[in-house]
N, C-alpha and C positions, 0 to 999 in steps of 0.2 A: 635556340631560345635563351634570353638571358633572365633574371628577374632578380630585386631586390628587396628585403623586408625594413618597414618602419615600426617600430614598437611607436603605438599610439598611446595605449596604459598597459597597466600588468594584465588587462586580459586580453587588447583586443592588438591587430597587429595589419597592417595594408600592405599588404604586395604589389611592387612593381612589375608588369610583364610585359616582354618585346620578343615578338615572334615574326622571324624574317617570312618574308611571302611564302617561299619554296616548303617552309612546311605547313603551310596551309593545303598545300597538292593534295592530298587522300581527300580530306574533307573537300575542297572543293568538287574533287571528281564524284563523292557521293553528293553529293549539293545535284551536280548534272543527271545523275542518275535518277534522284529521286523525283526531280522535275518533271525527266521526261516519261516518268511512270504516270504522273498526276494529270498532263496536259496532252494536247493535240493538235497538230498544224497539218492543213492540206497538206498533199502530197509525200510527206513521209510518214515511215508506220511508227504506232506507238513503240516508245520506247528506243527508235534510231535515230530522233532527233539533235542534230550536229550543235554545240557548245554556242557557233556564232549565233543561229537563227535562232537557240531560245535566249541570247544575249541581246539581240533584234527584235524579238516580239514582246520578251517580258523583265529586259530590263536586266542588266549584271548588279544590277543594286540588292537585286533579289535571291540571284544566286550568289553573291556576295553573305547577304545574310545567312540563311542561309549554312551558308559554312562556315559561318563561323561558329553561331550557333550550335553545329556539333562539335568546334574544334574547340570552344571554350573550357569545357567541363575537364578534357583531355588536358589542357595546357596550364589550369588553376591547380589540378592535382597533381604535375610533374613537379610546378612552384613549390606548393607543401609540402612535397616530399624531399623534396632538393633543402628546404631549409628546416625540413625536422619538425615539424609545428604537428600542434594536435589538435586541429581544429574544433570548434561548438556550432551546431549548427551548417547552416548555410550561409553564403559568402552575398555581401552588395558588392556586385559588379558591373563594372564605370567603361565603357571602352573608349579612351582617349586619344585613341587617331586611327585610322584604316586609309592606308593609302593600297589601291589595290597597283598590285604589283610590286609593290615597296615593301610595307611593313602592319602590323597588327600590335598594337600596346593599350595595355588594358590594367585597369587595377582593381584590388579586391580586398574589401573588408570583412575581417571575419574574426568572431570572438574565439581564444584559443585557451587552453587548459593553463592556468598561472604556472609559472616556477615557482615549487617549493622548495624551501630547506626542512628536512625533517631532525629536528635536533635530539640530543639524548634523551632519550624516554626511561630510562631504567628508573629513575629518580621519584617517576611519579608514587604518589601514599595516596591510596582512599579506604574510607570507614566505610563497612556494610553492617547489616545486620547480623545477630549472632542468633546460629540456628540454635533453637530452646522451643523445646512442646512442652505444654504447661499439661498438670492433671485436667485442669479446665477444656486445652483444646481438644481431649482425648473425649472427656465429657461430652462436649459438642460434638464431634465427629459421631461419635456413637449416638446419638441423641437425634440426629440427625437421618441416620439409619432405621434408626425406629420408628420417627414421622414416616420413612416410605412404606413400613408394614403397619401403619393403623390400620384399625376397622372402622366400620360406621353400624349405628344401629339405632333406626326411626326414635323420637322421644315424642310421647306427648308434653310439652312446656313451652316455652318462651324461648328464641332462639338468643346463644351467648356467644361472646367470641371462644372463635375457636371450631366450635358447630360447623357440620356442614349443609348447606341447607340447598333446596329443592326451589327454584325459583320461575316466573313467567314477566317478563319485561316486554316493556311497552315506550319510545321515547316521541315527542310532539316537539315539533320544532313550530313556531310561531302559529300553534291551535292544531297542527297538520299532523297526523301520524305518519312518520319518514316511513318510505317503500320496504326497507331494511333495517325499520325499527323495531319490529316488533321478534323476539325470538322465546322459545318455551322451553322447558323442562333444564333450563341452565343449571348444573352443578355450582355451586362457590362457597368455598372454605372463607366464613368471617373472618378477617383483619389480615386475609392473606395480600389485600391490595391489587389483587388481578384483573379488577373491572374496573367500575367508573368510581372516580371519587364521591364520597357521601353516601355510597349505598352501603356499607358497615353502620352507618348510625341510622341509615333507613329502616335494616332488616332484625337491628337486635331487637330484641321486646315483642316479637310478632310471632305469635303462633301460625300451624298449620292454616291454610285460607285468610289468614289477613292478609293486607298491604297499605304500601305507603306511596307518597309522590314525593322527590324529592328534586333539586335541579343540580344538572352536572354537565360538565364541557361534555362531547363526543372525542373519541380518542381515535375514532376509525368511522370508516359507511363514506355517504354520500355527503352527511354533515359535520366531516370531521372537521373539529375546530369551534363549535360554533355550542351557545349553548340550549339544553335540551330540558324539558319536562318529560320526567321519566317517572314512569308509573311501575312499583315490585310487587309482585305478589309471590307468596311464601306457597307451595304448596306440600313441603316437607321439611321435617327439621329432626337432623338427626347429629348424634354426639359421636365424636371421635373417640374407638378406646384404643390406649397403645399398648404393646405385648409389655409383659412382664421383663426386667432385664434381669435375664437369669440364662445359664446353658442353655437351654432351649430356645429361647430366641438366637443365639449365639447361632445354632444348630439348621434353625429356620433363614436366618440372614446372608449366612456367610457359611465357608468351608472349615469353619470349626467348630471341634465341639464345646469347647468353654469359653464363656464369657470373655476370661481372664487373655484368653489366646487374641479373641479378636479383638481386645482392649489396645493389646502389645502388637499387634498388626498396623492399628490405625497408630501409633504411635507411630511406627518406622515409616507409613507413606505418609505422614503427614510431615518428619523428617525428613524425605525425601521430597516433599515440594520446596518445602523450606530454603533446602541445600541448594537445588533448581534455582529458586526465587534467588537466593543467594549471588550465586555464580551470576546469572542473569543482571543484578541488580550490579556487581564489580564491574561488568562488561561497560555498564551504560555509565557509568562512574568515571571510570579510565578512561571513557572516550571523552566525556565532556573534559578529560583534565590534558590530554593529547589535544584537542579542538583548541584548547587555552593557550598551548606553546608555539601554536603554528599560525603564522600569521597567513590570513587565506582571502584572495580579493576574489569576491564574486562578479561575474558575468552579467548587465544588468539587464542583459533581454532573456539572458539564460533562466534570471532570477525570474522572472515575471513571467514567460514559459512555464515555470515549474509554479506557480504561483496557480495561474491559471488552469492545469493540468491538476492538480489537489483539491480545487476548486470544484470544477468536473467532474472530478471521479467520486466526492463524495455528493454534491446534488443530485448527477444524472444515476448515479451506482447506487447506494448504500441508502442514499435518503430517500430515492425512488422507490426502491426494493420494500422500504416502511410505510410508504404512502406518504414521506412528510416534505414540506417544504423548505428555504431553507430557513426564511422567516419562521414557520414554527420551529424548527429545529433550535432556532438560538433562544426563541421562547423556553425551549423545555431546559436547554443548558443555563439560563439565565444571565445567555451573553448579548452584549450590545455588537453591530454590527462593526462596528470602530475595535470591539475588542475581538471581535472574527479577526478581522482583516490583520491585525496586529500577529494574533499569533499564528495564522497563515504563512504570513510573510517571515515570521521565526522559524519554525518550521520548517519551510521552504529553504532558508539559510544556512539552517545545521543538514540538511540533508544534503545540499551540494556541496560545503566545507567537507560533510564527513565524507563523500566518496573519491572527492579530489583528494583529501589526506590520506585514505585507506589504499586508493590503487595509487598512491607514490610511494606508499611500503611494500606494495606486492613486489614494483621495480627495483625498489629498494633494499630488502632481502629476497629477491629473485625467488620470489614465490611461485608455485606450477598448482595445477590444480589437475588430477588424474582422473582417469574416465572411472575408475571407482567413487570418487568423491563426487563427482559428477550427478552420478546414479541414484547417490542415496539422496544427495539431494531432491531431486528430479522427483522423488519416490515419495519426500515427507511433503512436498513442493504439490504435488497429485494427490495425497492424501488431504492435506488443505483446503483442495480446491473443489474437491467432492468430486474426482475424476479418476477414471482406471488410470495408472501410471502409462498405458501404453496410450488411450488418448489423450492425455497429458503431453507426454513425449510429440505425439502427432503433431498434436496443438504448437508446439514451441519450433518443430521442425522448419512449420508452413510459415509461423510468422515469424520466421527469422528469427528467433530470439533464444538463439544456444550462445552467442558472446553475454546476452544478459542474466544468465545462470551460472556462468562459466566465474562473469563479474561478481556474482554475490558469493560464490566459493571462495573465492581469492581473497576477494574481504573481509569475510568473515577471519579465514586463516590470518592478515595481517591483523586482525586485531586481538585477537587468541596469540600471538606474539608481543604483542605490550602488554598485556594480560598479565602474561607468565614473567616477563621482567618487572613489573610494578609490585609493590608492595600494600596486600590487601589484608586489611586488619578488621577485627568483627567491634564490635559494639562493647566488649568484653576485653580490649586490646589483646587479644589472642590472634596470632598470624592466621589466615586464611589459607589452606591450601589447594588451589582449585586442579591440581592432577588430578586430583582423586574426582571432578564432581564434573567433567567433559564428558559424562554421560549416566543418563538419569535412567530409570526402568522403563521406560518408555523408548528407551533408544535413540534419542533427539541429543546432539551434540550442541553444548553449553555455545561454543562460538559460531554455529549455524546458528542459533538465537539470538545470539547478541547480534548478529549480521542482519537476519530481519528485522530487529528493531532498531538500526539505525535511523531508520525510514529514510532511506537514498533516495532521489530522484529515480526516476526510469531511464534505461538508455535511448529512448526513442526523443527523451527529450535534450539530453548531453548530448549526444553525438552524433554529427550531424551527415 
């Protein structure tokens, strides 16, 4: 077999290939085989049927195809290995002459990973945020704690924000009472925003047994989307009291006994998301400023793949999962579908730039990834996904997908390598040092994070 490579552009690249008869021989003999398993001629038994007579009844054109058909896929992957290419995808394949007995040549196009140059990265500077908890967020933190232990206690009065009140709904969609419109003894904390819009200005002002009609979209049911005449009746109204802040709630809340202690607690995790957010927010910083140096041509069926794969996975996934469309969806984000599409197709963009760039540093500084690193991934990876780690594991066994974990370790780690060579400064021009912040109480390693958040393509759609 001989074969030669044409660069078409920097991504896409067509193969010459000429394969002399004589190694078509295996496949052809499976070509006869498989034939004579399929068909049936007078006087011989299945399956002993001689080469000429099924060449006589059904034609060498067929057993022609045939084999080639299994000998193709064999002979496109000896080409790509012979010239080193990393293909995307799957290949269009042209067969431009079969002379039987002669020769087989055939050519194939196939989108392939760009050459990159990855130039000095030590150079890179980005500005983050400087980690600073305010008396203020110390305040909120705790203040917040203390909404979870209010009490409630019936009033007779007028319901206020804040109240929480005892409610029976009713909604009418064009005169009709919807099947799943009517629901009773609903809890709802006024101005907490959890139900339909307009029922905070329905329900203040109304004592126990009154009600109101108010109209409001449907957020969910049969007639989500659409709008409703909805009827509230009040049939309790009761006030929120919250504990005292003082030790004893300290004591009541948390594992300590003074105030003072649990003040200086939420201070340090609320420093430590900070430091998180931190590291996290360098990670995404250096990448965008690495994405800047490297000049990266995208694939443009690769790109439109992954376009349409993003597209998918959040209609049929995530917007399923809510009930929503993806028309309402851009309603609720207050995007035009021209500005979807847009930053889709961004998206889409940075996410192949950034894994074509990352796994040409893993090559690059001959990065490995160990069956420990592996694990713990695999394990925050299961944890995520609301799955025991070992049906987790199962899961990625069957469908293949241990290179595409394997991929996001690696990743991660080269990018936790420009990381540590860049120069990261806070808001405060104080140097940032992020050894100290690769790993948070939580146990989540800073560049396993920034690795997720690149938002990569999937391998299923790279690699073909």
């Amino acid at each position: 077999m001989k074969s030669a490579v044409e660069t078409l552009n920097p991504t896409r690249v067509r193969l010459t290939v000429e394969v002399p008869f004589e190694e078509l021989k295996d496949s052809l003999d499976a070509a006869y085989k498989k034939i004579n398993q399929q068909v049936t001629v007078k006087g011989f038994r299945k399956g002993k049927i001689p080469a000429r007579v099924i060449d006589q009844r059904f034609g060498r054109g067929a057993v022609l195809e045939e084999a080639v058909n299994d000998a193709l896929p064999k002979f496109y992957t000896e080409a790509v290995n012979e010239a080193e290419l990393n293909p995307l995808g799957q290949p269009d394949v042209d067969i431009t002459e079969l002379k039987d007995g002669e020769t087989l040549n055939f050519t194939a196009e196939v989108d392939v990973r760009p050459a990159l140059e990855i130039p000095d990265y030590s150079g890179i500077e980005v500005e983050v945020d400087a980690v600073e908890v305010s008396d203020e967020d110390v305040e909120k933190s705790v203040e917040q704690l203390r909404e979870r232990f209010a009490s409630t206690s019936p009033v007779e009065r007028a319901a206020e924000d804040g109240d929480v009140v005892t409610i029976d709904l009713e909604a009418k969609v064009d005169g009709e009472v919807l099947e799943d419109g009517i629901a009773s003894g609903v809890s709802y904390t006024i101005g907490s925003g959890e139900l339909l819009d307009g029922i905070d200005d329905a329900v203040k002002g109304l004592e126990a047994g009154g009600e109101a009609t108010f109209t409001s979209e449907l957020k969910g049911g049969s007639a989500a989307g659409r709008e409703a005449e909805v009827t509230v009746k009040v049939t309790q109204v009761a006030a929120r009291e919250l504990p005292e802040l003082d030790d004893e709630f300290a004591q009541l809340a948390s594992e300590f006994d003074t105030l003072d202690e649990l003040k200086a607690d939420s201070r340090k995790r609320l420093a430590n998301m900070k430091t998180y957010d931190q590291a996290t927010q360098a990670q995404e910083r250096v990448l965008e400023k690495l994405l800047e140096l490297v000049e990266v041509p995208v694939p443009e069926k690769l790109l439109e793949d992954e376009i349409n794969t993003r597209k998918h996975n959040l209609e049929h996934h995530q917007l399923g999962q809510m009930g929503l469309d993806l028309e309402k969806y851009l309603e609720i984000q207050g995007k035009t579908a021209e500005e979807f599409e847009t930053e889709t197709r961004e998206a889409a963009v940075k996410g192949i730039k950034t894994q074509f760039v990352l796994d040409e540093l893993v090559k690059v500084e001959k990065l490995n990834v160990n069956q420990e690193e592996l694990t713990e991934h695999l394990m925050r990876r299961a944890a995520s996904s609301g799955m025991s780690p070992d049906q987790f594991a199962q899961a990625v066994v069957e469908g293949g997908q241990v290179p595409l974990l394997v991929g996001e370790v690696a990743r991660g780690k080269a990018l936790a390598v420009v990381v540590e060579a860049a120069t990261v400064k806070d808001t405060n021009g104080e140097i940032v040092d992020l050894d100290d912040e690769d790993e948070d109480e939580t146990g989540t390693e800073a560049p396993e994070a920034a690795a997720e958040a690149t938002d990569e393509p999937t391998e299923e759609t790279t690699e073909g």
